[in-house]
Backbone as a printed PyTorch tensor [residue, N CA C, xyz], in Angstrom:
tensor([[[ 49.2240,  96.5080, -46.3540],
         [ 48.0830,  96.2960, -45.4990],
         [ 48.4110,  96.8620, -44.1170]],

        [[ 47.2710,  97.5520, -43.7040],
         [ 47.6060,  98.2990, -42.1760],
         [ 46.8950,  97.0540, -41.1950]],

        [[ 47.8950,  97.4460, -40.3000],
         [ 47.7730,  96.3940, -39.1320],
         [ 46.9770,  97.0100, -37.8600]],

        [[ 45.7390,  96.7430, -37.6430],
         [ 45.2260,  97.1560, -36.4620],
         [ 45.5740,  96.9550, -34.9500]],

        [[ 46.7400,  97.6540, -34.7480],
         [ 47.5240,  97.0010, -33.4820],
         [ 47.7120,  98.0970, -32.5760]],

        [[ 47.1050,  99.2400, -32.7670],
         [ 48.4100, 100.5750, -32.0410],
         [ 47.7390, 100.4020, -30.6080]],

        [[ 46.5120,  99.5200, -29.9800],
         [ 46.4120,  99.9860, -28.7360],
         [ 46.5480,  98.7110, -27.7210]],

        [[ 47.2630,  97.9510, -28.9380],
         [ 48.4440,  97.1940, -27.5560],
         [ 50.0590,  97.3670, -27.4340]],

        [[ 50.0380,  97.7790, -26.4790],
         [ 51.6540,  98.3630, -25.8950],
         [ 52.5220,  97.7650, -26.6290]],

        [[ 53.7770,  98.6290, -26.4470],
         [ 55.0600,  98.0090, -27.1720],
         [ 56.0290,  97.0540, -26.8740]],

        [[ 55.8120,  96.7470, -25.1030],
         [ 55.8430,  95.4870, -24.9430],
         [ 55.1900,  94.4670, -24.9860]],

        [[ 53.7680,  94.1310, -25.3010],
         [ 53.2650,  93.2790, -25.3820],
         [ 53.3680,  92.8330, -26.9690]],

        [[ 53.2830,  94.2530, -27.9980],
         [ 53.4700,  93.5830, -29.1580],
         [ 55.2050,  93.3970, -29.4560]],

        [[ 55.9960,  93.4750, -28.4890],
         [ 57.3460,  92.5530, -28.7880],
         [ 57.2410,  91.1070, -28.5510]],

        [[ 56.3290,  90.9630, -27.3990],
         [ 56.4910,  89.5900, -26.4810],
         [ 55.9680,  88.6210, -27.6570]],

        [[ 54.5630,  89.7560, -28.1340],
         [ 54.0940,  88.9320, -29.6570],
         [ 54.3070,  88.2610, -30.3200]],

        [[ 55.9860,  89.0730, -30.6670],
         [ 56.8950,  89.4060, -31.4970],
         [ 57.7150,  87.8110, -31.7200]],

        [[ 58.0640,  87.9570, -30.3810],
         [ 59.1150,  86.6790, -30.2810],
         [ 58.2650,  85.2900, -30.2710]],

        [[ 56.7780,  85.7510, -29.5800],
         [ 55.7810,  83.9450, -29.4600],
         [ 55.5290,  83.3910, -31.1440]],

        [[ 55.2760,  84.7370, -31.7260],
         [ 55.0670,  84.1450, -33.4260],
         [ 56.0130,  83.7040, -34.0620]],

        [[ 57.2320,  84.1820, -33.8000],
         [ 58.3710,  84.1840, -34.4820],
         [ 58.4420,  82.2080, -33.8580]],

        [[ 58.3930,  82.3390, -32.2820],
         [ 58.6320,  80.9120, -31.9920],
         [ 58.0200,  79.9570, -32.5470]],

        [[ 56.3220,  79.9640, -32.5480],
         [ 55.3630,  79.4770, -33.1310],
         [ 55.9570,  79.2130, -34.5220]],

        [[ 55.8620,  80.3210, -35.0200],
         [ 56.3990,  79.5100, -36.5800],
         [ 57.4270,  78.7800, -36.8830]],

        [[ 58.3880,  78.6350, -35.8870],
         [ 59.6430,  77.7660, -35.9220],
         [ 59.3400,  76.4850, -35.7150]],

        [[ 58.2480,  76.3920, -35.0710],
         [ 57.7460,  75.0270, -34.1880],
         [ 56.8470,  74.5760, -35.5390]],

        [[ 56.2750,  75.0840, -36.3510],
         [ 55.9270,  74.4970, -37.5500],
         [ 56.6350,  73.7450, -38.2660]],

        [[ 57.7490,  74.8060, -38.6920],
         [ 58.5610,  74.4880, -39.4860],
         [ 59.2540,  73.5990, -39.0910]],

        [[ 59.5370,  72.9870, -37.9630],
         [ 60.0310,  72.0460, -36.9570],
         [ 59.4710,  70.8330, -37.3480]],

        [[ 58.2300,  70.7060, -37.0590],
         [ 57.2040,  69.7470, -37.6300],
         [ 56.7560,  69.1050, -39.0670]],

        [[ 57.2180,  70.1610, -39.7400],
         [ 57.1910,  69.9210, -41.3240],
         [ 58.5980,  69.1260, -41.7120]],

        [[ 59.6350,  69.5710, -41.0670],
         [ 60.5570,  69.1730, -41.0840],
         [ 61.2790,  67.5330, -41.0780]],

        [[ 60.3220,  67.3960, -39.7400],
         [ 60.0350,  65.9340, -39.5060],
         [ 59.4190,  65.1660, -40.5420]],

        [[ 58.5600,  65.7830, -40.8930],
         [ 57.4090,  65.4170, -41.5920],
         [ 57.7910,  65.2410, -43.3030]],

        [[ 59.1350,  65.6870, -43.8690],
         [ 59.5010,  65.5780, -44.7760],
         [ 59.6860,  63.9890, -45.6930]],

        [[ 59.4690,  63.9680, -46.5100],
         [ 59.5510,  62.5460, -47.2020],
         [ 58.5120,  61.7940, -46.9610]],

        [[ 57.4680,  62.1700, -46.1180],
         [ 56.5390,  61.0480, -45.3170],
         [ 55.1890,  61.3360, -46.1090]],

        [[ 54.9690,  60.1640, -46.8140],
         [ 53.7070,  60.1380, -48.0620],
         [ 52.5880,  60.4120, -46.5690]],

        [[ 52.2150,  59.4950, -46.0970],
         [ 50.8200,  59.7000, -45.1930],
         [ 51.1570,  59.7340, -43.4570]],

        [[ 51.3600,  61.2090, -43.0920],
         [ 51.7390,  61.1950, -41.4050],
         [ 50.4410,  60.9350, -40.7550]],

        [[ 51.2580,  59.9360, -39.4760],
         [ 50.2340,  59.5200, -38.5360],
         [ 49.3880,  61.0080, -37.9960]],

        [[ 48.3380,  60.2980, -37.8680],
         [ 47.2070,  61.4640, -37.0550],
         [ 48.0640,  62.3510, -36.3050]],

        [[ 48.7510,  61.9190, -35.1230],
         [ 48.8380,  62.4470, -34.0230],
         [ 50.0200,  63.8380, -35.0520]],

        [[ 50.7230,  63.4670, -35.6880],
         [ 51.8460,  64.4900, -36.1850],
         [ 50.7580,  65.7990, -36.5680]],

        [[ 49.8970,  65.3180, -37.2220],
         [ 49.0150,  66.1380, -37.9130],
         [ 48.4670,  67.1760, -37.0400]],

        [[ 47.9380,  66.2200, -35.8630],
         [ 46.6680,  67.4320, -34.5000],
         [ 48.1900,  68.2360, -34.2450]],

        [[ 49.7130,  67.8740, -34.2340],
         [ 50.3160,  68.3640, -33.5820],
         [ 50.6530,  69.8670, -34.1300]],

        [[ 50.8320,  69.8510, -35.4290],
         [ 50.2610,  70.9510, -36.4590],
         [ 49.2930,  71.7290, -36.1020]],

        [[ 48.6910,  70.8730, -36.4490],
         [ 47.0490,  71.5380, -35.8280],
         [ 46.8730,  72.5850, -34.4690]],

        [[ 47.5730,  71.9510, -33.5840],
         [ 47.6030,  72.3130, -31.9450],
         [ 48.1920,  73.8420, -32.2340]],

        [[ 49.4210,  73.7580, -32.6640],
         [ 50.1300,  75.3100, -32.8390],
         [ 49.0560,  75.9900, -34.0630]],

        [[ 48.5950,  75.4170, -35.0600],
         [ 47.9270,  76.3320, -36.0680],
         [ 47.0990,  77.0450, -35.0450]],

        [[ 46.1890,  76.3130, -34.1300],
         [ 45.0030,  76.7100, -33.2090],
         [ 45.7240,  77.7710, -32.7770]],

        [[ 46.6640,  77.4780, -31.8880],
         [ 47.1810,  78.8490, -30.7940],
         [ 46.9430,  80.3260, -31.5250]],

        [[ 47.9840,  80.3640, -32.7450],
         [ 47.9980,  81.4360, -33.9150],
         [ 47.0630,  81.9000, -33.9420]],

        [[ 45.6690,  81.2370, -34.6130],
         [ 44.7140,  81.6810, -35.2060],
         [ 43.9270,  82.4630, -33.5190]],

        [[ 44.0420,  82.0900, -32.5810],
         [ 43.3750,  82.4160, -31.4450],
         [ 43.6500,  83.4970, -31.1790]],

        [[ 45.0470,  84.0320, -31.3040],
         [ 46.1760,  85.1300, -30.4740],
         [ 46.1610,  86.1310, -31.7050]],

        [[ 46.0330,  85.5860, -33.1220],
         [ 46.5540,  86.4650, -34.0600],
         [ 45.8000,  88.0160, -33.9610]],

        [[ 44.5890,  87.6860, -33.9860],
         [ 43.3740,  88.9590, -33.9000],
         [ 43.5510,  90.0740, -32.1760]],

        [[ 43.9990,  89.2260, -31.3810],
         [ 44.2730,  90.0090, -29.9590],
         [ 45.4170,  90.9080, -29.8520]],

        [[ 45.6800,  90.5880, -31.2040],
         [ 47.5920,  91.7500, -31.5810],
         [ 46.9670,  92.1130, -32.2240]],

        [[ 45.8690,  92.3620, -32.8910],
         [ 45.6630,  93.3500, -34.3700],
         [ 46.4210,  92.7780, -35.3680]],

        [[ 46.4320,  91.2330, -35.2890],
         [ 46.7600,  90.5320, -36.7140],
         [ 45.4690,  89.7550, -37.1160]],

        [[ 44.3720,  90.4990, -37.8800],
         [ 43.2720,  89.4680, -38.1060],
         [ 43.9020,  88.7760, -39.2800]],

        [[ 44.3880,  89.4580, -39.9480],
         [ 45.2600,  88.7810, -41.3550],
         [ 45.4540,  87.3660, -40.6700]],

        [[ 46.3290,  87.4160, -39.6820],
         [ 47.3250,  86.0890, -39.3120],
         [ 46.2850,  85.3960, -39.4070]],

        [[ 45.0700,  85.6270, -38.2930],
         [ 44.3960,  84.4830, -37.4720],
         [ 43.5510,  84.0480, -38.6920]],

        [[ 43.2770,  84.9630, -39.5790],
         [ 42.4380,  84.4840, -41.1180],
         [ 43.5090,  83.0690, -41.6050]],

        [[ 44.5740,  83.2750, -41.6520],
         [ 45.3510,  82.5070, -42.3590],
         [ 45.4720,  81.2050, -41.7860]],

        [[ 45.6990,  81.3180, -40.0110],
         [ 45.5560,  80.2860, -39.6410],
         [ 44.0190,  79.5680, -39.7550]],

        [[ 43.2320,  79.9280, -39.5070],
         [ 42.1250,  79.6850, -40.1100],
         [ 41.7660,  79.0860, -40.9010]],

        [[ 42.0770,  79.1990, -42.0280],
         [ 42.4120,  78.8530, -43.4830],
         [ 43.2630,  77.1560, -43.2930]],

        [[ 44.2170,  77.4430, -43.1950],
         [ 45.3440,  76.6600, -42.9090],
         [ 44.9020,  75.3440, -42.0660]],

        [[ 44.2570,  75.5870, -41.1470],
         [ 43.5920,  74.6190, -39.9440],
         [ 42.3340,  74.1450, -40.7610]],

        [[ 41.4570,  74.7450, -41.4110],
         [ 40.7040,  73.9220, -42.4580],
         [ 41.2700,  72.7290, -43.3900]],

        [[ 42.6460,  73.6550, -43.8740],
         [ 42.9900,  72.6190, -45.1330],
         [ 43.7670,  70.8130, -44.3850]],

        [[ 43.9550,  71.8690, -43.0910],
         [ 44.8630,  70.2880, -42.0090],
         [ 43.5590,  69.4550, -42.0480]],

        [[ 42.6960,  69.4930, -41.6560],
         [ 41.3900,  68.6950, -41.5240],
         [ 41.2360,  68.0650, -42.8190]],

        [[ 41.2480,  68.8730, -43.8650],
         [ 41.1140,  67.6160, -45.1070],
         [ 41.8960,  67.3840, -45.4160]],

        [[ 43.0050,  67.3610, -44.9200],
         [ 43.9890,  67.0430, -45.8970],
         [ 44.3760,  65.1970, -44.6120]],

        [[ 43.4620,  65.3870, -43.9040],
         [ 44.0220,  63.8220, -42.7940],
         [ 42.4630,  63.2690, -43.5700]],

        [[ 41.6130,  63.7690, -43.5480],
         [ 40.3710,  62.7480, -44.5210],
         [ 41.0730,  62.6190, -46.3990]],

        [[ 41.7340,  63.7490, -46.5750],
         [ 41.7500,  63.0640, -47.6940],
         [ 43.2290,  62.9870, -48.5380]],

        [[ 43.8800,  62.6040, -47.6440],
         [ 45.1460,  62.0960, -48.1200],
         [ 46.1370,  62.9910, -48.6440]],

        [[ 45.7120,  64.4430, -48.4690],
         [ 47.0360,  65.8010, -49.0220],
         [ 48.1300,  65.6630, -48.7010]],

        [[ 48.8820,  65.9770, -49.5120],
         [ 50.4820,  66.2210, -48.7290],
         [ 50.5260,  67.2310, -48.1460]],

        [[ 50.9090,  67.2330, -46.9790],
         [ 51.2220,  68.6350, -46.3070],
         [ 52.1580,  69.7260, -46.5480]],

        [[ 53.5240,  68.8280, -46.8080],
         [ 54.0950,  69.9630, -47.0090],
         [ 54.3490,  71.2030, -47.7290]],

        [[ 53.8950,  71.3610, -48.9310],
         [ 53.5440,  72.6100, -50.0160],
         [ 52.8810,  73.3240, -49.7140]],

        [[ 51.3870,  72.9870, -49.3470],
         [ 50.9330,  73.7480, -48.5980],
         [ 50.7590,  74.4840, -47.1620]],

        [[ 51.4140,  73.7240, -46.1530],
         [ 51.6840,  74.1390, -44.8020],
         [ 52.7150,  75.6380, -44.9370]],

        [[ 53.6890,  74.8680, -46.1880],
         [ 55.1530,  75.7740, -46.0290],
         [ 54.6830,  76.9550, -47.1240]],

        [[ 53.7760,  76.8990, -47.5430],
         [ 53.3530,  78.3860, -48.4510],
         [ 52.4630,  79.6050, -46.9000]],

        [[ 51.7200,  78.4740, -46.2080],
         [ 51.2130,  79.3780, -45.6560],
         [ 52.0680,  80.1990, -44.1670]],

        [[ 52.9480,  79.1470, -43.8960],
         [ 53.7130,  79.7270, -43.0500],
         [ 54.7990,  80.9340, -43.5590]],

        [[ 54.6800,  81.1450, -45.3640],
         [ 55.9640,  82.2240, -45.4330],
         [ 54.8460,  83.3410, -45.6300]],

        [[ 53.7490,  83.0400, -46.0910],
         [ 52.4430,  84.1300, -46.3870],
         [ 52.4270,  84.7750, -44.6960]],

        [[ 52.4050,  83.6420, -43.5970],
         [ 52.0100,  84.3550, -42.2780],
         [ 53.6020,  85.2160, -41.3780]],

        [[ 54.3200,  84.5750, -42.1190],
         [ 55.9660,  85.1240, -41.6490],
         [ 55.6320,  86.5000, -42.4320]],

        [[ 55.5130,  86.5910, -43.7090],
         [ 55.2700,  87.9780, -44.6130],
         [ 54.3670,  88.7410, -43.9210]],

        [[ 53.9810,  89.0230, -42.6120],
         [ 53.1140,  90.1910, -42.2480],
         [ 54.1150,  90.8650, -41.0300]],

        [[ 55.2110,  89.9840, -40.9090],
         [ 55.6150,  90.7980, -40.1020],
         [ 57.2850,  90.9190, -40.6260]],

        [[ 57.4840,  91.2860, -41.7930],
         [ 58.6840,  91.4260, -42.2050],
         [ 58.6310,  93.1870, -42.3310]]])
């Protein structure tokens, strides 16, 4: 898949580079926590949520609509998954290696 990015500079798509890379650590950070835990309190959840938002906002301003689709996606399934009791982690951690996979 081609990435619509060439007319933001090569420093800005490094700086990108390193905020996504951080961003997704800070997920995985959170999931982390979040391991073993049948039903996480709300607040863990928006906290998910909070970084999914950033992603999905920034992803399309780099010429990653892919990403921001995914976060997208992803930030839907957080919403039902606090109405209806999902486990997070399988699915959080599929979509974070799907959104890591665009920039390998």
């Amino acid at each position: 898949m081609t990435q619509d990015h060439d007319f933001v500079s090569e420093e800005r798509k490094a700086a990108f580079q390193v905020w996504i890379t951080n961003k997704l650590a800070e997920l995985d950070g959170i999931l982390d926590q979040l391991s073993g835990v049948e039903k996480p309190a709300d607040s863990q959840v928006d906290q998910l949520k909070a970084v999914v938002h950033d992603i999905k906002g920034t992803g399309g301003s780099f010429g990653y609509a892919e990403l921001s689709r995914l976060a997208a996606d992803l930030y839907s399934h957080l919403d039902a998954s606090q109405e209806n009791h999902i486990p997070l982690q399988p699915l959080c951690g599929q979509y974070i290696t799907w959104m890591r996979a665009l920039f390998v």
